[in-house]
N, C-alpha and C positions, 0 to 999 in steps of 0.2 A: 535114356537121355544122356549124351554124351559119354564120357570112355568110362575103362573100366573104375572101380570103388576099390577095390584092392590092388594092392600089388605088395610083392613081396622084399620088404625093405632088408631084412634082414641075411637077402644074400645079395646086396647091391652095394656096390664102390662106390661113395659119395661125393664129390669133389667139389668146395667151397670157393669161390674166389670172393678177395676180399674177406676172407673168414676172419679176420680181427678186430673186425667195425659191429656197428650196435647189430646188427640184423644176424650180421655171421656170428656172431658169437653166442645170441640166443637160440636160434637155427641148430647150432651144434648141440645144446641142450636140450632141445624141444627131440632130437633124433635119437641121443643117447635116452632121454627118458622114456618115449612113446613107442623108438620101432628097432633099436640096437643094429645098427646096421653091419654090413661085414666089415666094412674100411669107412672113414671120414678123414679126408684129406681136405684139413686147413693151408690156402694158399694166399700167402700176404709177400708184401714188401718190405717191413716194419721186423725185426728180430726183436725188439724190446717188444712190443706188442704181443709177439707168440710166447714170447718169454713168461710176462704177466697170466697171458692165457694155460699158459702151461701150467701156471699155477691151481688153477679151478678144472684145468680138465687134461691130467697127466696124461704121459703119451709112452707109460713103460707098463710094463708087464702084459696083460694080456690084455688090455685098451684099443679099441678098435682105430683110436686117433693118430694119425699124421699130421708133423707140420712141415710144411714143404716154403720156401724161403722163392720167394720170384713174383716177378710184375708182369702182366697180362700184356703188356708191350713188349716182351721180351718170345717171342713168337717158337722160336727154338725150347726155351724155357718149358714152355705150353706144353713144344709138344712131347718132350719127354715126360711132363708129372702125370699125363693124360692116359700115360700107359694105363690099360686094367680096369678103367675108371668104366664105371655105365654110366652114371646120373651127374649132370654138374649145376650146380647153380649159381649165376654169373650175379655177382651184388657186390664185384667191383668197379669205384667208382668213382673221380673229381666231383663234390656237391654241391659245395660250396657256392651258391653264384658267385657273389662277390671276388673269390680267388678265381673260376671260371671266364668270367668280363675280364681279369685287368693279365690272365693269364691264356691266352686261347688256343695258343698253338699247346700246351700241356695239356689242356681240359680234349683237345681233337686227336693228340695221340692217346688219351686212356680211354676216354668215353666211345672214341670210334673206331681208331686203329686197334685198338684193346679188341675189343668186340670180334673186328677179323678176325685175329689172332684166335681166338676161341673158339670161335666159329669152321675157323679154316684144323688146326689142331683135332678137336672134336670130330671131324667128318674122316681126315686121315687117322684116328684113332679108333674108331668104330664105337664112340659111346652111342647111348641108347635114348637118352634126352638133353636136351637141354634147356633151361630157364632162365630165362633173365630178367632181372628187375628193372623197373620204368617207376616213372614219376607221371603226377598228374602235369607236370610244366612241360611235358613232350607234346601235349595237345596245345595247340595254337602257340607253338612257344614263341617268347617275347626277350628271354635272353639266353647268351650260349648255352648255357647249361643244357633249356630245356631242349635247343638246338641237336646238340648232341644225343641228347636221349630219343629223341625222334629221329634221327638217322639211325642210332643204334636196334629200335625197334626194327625199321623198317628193313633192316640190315638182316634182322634175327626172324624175322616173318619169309623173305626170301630164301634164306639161308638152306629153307625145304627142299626148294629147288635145285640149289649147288646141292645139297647130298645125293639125286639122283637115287642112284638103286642101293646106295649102302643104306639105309635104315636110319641115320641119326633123324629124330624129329625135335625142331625149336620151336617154342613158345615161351611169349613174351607175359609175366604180371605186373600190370600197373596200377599203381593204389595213391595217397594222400599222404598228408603228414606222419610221420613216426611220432606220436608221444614220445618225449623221453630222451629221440636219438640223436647223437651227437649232431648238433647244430641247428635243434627244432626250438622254437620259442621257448617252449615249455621250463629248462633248466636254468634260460635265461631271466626268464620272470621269478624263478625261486632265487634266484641268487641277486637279483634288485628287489627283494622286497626287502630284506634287511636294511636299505637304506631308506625306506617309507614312501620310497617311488619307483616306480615302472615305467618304459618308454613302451608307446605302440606305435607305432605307424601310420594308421589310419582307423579310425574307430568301424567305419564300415566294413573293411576286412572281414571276409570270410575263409574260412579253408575247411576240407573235410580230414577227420583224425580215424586213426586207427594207433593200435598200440602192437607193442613188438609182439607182444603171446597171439595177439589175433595174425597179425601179418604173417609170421611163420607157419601156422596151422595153415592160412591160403595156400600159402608157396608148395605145401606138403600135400594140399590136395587136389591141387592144379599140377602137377607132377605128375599123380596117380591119375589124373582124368584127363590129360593134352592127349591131342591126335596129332602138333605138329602144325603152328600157322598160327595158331590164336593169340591173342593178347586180351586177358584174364582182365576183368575188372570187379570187385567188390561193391556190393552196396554201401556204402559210411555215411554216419553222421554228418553234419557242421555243424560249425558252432562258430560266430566270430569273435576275432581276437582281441575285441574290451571285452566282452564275458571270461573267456579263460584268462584273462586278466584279474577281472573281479574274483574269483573263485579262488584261483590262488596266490593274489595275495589282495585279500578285503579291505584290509586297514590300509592300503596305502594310495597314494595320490598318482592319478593314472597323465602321462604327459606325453602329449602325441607330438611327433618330430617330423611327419611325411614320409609318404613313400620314395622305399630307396630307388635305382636303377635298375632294371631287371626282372621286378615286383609289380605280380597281379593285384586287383582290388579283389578277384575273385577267381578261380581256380576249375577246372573242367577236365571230366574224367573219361564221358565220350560227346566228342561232338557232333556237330549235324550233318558233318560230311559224312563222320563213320558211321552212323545211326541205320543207315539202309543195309548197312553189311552187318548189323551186331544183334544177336539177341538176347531178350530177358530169360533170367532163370529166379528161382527164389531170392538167393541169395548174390547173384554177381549177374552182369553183364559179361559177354561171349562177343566183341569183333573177330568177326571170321574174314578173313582174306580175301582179296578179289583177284584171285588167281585161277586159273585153268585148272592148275594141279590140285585144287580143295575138291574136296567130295563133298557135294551138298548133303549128305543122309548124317551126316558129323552133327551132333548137336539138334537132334531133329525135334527134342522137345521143347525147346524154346521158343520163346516167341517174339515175332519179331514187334518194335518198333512204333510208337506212331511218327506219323510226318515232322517234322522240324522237332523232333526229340534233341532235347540237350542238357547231359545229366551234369548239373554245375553245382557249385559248394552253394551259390546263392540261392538259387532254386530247385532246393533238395525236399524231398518227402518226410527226411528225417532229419531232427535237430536235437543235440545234447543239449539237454539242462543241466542247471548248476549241478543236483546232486548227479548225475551220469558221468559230467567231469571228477567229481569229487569219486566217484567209486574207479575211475579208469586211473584218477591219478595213486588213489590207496593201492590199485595194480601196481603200479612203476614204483613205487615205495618199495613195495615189496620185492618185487628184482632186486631192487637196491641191495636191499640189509641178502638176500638171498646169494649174490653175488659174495659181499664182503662176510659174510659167515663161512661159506666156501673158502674163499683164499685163504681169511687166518686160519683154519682149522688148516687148510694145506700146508701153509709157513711155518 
């Protein structure tokens, strides 16, 4: 059932974009702890940010880590750090809606001309896969953001094509919310509960969460298992956003303000157009491409579909309860103090 279960991490060039953001910088942990690879090259725009980082994950003596200084728009950039590289994982990215809407021609050069840039690099360089991260707002999107991220899939789904006979193969993962990651609800609601109120936006909100330790172990095994075409998707919970409201923070007085601009009431991971191309596995959903070039025998033990399938945060199978949040948030705690014990002990 779909590709292979191993692969051998430990003689593969790693290459991070966006390695400085919540996802890259656990990613780099999750590789250094589980599979010690030959190279991991962190690729950011930010020199303070690798700065910091360098702090918790030195890059001298016999450290398998690179920090490589350059922006995914910078297409020459690319294609030099790409030298050597086999595996990359693209989780650079404008998130932001709000900066996205009132910024678009920024949000079209990162999220999509970026994309080329990697995509085109990558095929003149001869890596061996490539991965790029998605959002659930690329289905049906409703503001640039998610815009952008649906071009960039559908970008990274072709992309099979442009490599022709050199061997590079893309596939796309697309998952829910980050617990945790810079600009999720989540840090915001801890930091208004000290005032004994909370803002939500709309009580019926829903969204599906996953957390960074689970997200990364996907990316690591949708890596190991892509044939080149697919876009990965996870089972997740939901839970809506007056509960993880109440959870963390109980005592305080919950005050809804409306939905902003650009803001789902509810969120969708595949929908009913892609439903006829995707199949079920235990654990994730598999959209396979509707392309000439896909081999049907790819993924042969999944199963397909029923009719108007639509796997959405509202009408999900599975739903977090209070303590499931409360044990996912004792997770992100614990990165926390994990991170800041690392650094001083660095300092």
């Amino acid at each position: 059932m779909g590709g292979a279960l191993h692969m051998e991490w430990g003689s593969q060039v790693v290459f991070v974009t966006g390695g400085t953001g919540s996802f890259g910088r656990r990613f780099v942990n999750f590789l250094l702890r589980r599979y010690s690879p030959k190279k991991l090259i962190v690729f950011s725009r930010d020199e303070l940010k690798q700065h910091e980082m360098r702090q918790e994950f030195p890059d001298g003596g016999d450290s398998p880590i690179r920090y490589f200084i350059g922006d995914v728009r910078d297409a020459e950039r690319l294609h030099r750090a790409l030298n050597g590289v086999d595996v990359v994982v693209h989780a650079a990215a404008l998130k932001q809606v709000p900066a996205c809407e009132y910024n678009p021609f920024e949000a079209v050069q990162t999220n999509i001309m970026g994309a080329r840039n990697v995509i085109d690099a990558a095929i003149d360089r001869g890596v061996k896969k490539v991965l790029a991260l998605s959002t659930d707002k690329a289905v049906n999107p409703i503001n640039l953001y998610g815009a952008t991220k649906l071009c960039a899939e559908k970008m990274f789904v072709q992309a099979n094509a442009y490599a022709g006979g050199q061997g590079t193969k893309f596939s796309v993962c697309r998952y829910g919310n980050v617990m945790g990651s810079r600009g999720s609800v989540v840090p915001v609601f801890m930091r208004q509960r000290t005032s004994g109120q909370v803002t939500i936006t709309d009580p019926r909100m829903t969204r599906f969460w996953i957390t960074l330790e689970q997200g990364v172990q996907f990316v690591s095994r949708c890596i190991e298992q892509m044939h080149g075409g697919e876009i990965f998707v996870p089972k997740l919970p939901s839970m809506t956003i007056v509960d993880v409201a109440k959870v963390i923070a109980p005592e305080c007085r919950i005050k809804e303000i409306g939905i902003r601009p650009g803001e789902k009431l509810h969120e969708v991971l595949v929908s009913e157009d892609e439903a006829p191309q995707t199949l079920e596995l235990d654990d994730m959903f598999v959209v396979r491409p509707a392309h000439s070039w896909w081999r049907v025998e790819h993924w042969a033990g999944g199963q397909p579909l029923p009719e108007n399938f639509r796997y959405s945060s509202n009408f999900n199978a599975r739903w977090l309860g209070a303590d499931d949040m409360r044990a996912m948030l004792d997770e992100l705690d614990l990165e926390c103090d994990e991170t800041r014990e690392s650094s001083h002990g660095t300092l």
